[in-house]
C-alpha positions in Angstrom: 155.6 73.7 77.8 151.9 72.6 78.1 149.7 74.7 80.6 146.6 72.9 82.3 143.6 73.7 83.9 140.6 72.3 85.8 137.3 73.6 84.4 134.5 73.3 86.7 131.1 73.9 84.6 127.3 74.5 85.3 124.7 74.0 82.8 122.7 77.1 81.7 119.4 77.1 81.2 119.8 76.2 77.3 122.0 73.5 77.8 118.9 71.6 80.7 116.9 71.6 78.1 118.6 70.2 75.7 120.3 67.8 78.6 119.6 64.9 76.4 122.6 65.8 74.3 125.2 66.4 76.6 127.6 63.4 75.8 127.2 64.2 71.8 128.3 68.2 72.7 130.9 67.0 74.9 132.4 65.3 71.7 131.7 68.3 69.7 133.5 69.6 72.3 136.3 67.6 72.3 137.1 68.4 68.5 136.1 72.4 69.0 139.4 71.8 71.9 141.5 70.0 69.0 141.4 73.1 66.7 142.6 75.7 69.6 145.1 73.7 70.5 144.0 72.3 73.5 142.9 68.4 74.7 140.8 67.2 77.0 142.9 65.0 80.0 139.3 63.9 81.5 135.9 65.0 81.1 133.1 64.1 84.0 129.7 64.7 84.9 129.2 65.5 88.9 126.7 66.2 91.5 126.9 69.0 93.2 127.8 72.7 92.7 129.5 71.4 89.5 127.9 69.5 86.6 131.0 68.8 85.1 134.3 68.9 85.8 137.3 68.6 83.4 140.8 68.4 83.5 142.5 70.6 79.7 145.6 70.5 78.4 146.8 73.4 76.3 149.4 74.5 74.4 149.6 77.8 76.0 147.2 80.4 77.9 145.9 82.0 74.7 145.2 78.7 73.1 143.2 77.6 76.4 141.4 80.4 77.1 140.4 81.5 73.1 138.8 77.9 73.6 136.9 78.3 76.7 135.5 81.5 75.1 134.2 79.6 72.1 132.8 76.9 74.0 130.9 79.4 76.1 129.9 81.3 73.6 127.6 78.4 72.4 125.0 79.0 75.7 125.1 75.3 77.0 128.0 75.7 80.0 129.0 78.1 81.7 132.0 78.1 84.2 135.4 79.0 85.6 138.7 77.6 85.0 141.4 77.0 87.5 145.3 77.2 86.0 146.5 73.6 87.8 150.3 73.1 88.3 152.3 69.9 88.3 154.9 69.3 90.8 157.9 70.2 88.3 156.2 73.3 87.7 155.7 73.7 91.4 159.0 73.1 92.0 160.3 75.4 89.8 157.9 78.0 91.5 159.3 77.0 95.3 162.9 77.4 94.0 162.6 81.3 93.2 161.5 81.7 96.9 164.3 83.0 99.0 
């Protein structure tokens, strides 16, 4: 089963002043995702604490987070990702309670 995950992102330094390129790194992006095994559900730019938020899809953790470490490692973003259930997967959770 697919895991997803909310990644909530900040520019660094790097990646203001090369701001001009976000959209073209957000496709690289999109294609560095492709070969971990992971796609990208949605993909915005925000205001506020965030500068972009996007909802992943990945085949499992390892695949996901193997990703985020390569994207990172490229200085433009850095961020923290939340693991985000569905209501199935919730469900499933709820049912082992007693």
């Amino acid at each position: 089963m697919a895991v997803t995950y909310i990644s909530l992102m900040n520019f660094t330094d790097q990646g203001l002043r090369a701001i001009k390129d976000t959209t073209k790194r957000a496709e690289a992006a999109r294609k560095l995702a492709q070969e971990y095994g992971v796609t990208f559900k949605s993909l915005r730019w925000t205001q506020g604490q965030y500068d972009i938020v996007a909802e992943l899809e990945a085949k499992d953790e390892q695949s996901y987070n193997s990703f985020a470490v390569a994207l990172m490692a490229q200085g433009f973003v850095r961020g923290q990702s939340l693991r985000a259930y569905g209501a199935d997967e919730m469900n499933a959770m709820l049912s082992r309670l007693p």
